[in-house]
C-alpha positions as CSV (number, residue, x, y, z in Angstrom):
1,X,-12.0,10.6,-0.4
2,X,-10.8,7.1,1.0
3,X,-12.1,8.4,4.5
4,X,-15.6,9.2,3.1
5,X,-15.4,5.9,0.5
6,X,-14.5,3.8,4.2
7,X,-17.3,5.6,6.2
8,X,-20.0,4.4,3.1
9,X,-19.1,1.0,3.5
10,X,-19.8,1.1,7.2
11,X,-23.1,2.4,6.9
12,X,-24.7,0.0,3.5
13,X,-25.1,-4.1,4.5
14,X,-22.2,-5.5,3.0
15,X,-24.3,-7.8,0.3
16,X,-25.3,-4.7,-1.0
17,X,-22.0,-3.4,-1.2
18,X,-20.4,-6.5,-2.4
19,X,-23.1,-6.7,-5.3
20,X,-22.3,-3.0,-6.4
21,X,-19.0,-3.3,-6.5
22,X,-18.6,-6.6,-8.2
23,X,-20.9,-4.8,-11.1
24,X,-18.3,-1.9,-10.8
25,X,-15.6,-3.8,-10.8
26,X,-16.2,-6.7,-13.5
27,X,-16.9,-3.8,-15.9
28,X,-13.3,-1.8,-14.9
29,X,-11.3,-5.3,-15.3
30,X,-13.2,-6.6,-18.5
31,X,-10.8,-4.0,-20.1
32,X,-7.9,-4.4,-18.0
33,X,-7.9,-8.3,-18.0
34,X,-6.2,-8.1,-21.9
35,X,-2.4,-8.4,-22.3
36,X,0.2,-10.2,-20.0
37,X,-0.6,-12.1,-17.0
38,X,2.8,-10.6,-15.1
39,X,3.1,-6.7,-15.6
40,X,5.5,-4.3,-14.0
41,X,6.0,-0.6,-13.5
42,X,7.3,2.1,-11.9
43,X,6.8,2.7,-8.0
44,X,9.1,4.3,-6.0
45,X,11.9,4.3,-8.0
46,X,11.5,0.5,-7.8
47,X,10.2,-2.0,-11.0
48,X,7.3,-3.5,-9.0
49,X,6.2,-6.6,-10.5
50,X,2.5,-7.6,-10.2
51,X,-0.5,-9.9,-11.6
52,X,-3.2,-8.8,-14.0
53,X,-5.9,-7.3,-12.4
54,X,-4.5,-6.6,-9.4
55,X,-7.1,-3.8,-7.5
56,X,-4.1,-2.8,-5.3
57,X,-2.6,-1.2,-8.8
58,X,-6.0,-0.1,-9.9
59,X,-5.4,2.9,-6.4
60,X,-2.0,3.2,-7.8
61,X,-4.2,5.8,-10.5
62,X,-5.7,7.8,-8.0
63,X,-3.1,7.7,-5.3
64,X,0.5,8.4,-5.8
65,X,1.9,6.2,-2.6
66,X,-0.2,3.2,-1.8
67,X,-1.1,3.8,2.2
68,X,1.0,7.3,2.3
69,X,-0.5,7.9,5.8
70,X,0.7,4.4,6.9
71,X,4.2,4.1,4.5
72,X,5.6,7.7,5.9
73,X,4.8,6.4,9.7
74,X,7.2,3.6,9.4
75,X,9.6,5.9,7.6
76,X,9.2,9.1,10.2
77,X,9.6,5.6,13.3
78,X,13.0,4.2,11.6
79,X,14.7,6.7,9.9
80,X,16.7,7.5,12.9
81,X,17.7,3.7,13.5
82,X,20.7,3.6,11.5
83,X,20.6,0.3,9.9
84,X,16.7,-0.5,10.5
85,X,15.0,-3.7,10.4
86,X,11.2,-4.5,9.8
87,X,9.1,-6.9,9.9
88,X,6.3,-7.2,6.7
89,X,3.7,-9.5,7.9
90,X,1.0,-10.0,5.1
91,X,3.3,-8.4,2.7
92,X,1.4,-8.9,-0.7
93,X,2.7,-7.7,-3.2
94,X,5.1,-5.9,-1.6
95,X,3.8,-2.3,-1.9
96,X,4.7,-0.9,1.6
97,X,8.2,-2.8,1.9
98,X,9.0,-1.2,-1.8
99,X,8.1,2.4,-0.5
100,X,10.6,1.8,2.5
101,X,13.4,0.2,0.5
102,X,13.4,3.4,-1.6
103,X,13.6,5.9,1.2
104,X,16.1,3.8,3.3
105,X,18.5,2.3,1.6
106,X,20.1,1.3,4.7
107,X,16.8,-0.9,6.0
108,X,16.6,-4.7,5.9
109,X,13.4,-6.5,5.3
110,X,11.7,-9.6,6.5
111,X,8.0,-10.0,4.7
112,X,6.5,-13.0,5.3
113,X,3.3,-13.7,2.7
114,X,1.8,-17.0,2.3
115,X,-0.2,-16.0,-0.7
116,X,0.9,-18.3,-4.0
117,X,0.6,-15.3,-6.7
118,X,1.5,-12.8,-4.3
119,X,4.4,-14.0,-2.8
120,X,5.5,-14.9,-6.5
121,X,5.0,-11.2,-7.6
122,X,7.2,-10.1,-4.8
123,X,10.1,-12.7,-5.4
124,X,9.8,-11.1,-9.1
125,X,10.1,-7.7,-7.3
126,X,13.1,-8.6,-5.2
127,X,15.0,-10.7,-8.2
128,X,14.4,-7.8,-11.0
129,X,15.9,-5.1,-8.7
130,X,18.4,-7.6,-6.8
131,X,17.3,-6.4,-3.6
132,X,18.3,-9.7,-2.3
133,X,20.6,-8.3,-0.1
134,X,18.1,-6.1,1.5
135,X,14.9,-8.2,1.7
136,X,14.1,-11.8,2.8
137,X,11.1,-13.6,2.2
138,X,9.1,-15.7,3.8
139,X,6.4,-18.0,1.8
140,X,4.3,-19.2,4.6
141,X,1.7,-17.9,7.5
142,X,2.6,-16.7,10.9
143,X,0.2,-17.2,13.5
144,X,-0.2,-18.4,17.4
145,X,0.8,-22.0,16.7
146,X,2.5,-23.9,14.2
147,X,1.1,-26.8,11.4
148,X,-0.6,-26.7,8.5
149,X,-3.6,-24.7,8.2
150,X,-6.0,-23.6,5.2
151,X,-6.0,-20.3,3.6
152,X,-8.6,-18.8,1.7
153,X,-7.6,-17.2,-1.8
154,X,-9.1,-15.6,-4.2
155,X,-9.3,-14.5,-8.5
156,X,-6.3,-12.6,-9.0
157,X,-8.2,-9.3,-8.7
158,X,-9.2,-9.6,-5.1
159,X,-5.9,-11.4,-3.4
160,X,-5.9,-9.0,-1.2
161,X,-8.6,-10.3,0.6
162,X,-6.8,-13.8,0.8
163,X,-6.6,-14.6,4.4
164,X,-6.9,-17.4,7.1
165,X,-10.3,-17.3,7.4
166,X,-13.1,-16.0,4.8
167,X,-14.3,-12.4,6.0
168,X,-16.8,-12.6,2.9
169,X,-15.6,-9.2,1.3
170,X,-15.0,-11.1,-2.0
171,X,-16.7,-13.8,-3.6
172,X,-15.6,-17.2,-4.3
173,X,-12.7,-17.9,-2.2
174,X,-11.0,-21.1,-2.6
175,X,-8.8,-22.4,0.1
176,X,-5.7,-24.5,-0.1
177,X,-3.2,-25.6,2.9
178,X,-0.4,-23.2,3.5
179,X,2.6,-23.6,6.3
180,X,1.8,-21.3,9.3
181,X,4.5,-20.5,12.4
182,X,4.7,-18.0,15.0
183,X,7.0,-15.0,15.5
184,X,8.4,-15.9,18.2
185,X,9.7,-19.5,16.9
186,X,10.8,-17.7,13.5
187,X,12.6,-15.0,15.9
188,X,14.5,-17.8,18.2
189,X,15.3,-19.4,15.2
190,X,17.0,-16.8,13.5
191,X,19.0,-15.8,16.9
192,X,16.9,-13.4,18.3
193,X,17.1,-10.3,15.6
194,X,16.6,-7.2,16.3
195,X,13.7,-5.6,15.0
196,X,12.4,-2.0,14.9
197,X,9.1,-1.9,13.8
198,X,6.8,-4.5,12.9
199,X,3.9,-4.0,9.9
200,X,1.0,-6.3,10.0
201,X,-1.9,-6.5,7.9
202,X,-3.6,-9.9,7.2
203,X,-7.1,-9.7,7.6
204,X,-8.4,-9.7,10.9
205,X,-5.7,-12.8,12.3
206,X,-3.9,-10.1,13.8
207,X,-4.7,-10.8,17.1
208,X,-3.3,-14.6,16.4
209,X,0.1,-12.8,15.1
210,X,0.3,-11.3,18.1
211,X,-0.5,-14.3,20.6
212,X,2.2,-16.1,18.9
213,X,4.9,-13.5,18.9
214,X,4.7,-12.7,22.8
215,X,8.3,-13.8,23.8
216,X,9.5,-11.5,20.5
217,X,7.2,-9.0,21.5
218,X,8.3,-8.1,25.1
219,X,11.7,-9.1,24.3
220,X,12.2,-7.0,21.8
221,X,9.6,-3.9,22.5
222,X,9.4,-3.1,18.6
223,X,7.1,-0.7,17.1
224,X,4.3,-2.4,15.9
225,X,1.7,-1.2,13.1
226,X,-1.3,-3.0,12.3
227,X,-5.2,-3.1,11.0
228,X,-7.7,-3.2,13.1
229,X,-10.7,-3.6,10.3
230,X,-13.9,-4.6,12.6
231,X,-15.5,-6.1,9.0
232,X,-12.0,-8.7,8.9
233,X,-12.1,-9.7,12.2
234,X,-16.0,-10.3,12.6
235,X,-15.1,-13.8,11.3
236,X,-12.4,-14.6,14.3
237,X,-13.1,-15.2,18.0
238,X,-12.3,-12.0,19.0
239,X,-12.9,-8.2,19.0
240,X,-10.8,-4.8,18.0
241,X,-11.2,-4.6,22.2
242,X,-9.8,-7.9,22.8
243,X,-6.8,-6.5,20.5
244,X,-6.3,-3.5,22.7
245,X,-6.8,-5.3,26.0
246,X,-4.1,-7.8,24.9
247,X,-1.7,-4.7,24.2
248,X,-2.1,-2.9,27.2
249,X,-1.7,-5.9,29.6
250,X,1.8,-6.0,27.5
251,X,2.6,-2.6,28.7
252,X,2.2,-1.1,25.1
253,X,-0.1,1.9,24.0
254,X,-2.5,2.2,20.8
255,X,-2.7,5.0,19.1
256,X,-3.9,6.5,15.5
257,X,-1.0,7.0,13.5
258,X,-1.0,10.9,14.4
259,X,-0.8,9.8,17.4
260,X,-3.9,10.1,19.0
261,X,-4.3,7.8,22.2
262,X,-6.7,4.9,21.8
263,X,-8.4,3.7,25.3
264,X,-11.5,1.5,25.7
265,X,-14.1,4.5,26.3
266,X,-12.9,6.3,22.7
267,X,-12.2,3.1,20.6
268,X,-15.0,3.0,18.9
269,X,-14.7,6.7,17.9
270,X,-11.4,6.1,15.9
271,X,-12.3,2.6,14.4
272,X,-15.3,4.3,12.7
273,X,-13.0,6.1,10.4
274,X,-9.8,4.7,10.0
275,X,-8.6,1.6,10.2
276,X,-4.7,0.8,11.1
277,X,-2.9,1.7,14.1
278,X,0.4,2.3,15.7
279,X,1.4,0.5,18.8
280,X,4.2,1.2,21.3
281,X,5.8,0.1,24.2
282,X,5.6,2.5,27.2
283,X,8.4,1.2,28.9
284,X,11.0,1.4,25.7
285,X,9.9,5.1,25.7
């Protein structure tokens, strides 16, 4: 359903979309918006904490794991690791880190998350299951250099699409300053860690993320997963190619997350329907 739901969205102008969905969705949260601001329930095993409204929650009805596909790939690539590490960039509300806390209770979390109500949800997460031992988080933007920068937010429905730049797939953003660093500085800083596998998902600056995490990167050889969304990244200087040239020349390989090869003559192909990938280094194999 989610794959046929994506491939609609490619194919109608996104104004059109937008303007159905808004209709769809103000109706849908005119009677959710009633009670609490802060709600919480079960996920995982986990008390997830998160704002009213959220649409993340609303898939929580029709899905049982948010991102299963993406959630059990991490799982199935650090399992095996012993005491894992990972790396949440654009963490939210926490939804993927709390599906790997519960399945490895072993793993230790950095999510970084530079989005006001979302990084508060999260600390509210961490505190309320005193997972403090387990996860760190980080309240500010990694990027390829270091400053202030502004951030586009949103109504508390849509901060998922809160980002460094407006991609337009939610009305009204209103942007605000936010700390940004890079990977690597946060990685020398903190005495050269090491990581397993990487998650990022923040809206088309993943390319930035990377550029800035280069030293970490080939240092380190992690796994990396990440969105590739052609409608986020439209808005940024670059294209899902320039992504993939910047991995290979890196020595790492893209693939789907069953593990189907992406090269420049197929790319296209696989973007079409899904949307995040899996990255590894060739010569950590």
């Amino acid at each position: 359903m989610r794959t046929f739901i994506r491939y609609i969205k490619k194919l109608v102008p996104l104004p059109i979309w937008n303007f159905f969905r808004e209709i769809y969705l103000d109706v849908y949260f005119f009677f959710k918006d009633i009670g609490p601001y802060i709600r919480n329930r079960n996920y995982c095993g986990i008390t997830l904490y998160y704002n009213r409204g959220n649409h993340l929650i609303q898939r929580l009805e029709r899905e049982i794991v948010f991102e299963e596909k993406l959630c059990s790939s991490i799982v199935q690539n650090i399992e095996q690791k012993g005491d894992p590490t990972v790396i949440d960039i654009g963490a939210n509300i926490g939804l993927i880190s709390t599906y790997i806390l519960s399945k490895i209770p072993t793993v230790k979390i950095f999510a970084f998350e530079p989005g006001p109500v979302q990084v508060a949800m999260l600390k509210k997460t961490v505190e309320g299951n005193h997972l403090g031992d387990r996860v760190t988080i980080y309240s500010y933007a990694l990027g390829n250099n270091e400053g202030d920068v502004a951030f586009y937010t949103h109504k508390s429905r849509f901060i998922a699409y809160d980002g460094l730049l407006d991609t337009g797939r939610a009305k009204k953003p209103k942007k605000i300053d936010v700390r940004m660093t890079t990977l690597d500085s946060w990685w020398r800083s903190n005495n050269h860690p090491h990581v397993d596998a990487v998650k990022i998902d923040t809206e088309g600056a993943e390319l930035l993320i990377l550029k800035g995490a280069e030293d970490f990167i080939t240092s380190v050889k992690p796994t990396i997963f990440l969105e590739i969304e052609p409608r986020n990244i439209q808005v940024y200087p670059y294209t899902h190619m320039d992504i993939l040239q910047w991995l290979n020349e890196r020595n790492y390989s893209l693939a789907t997350l069953d593990n189907k090869v992406i090269a420049q003559d197929n790319f296209a192909e696989f973007i079409a329907k899904e949307d995040t990938f899996v990255a590894r280094s060739i010569s950590s194999r």
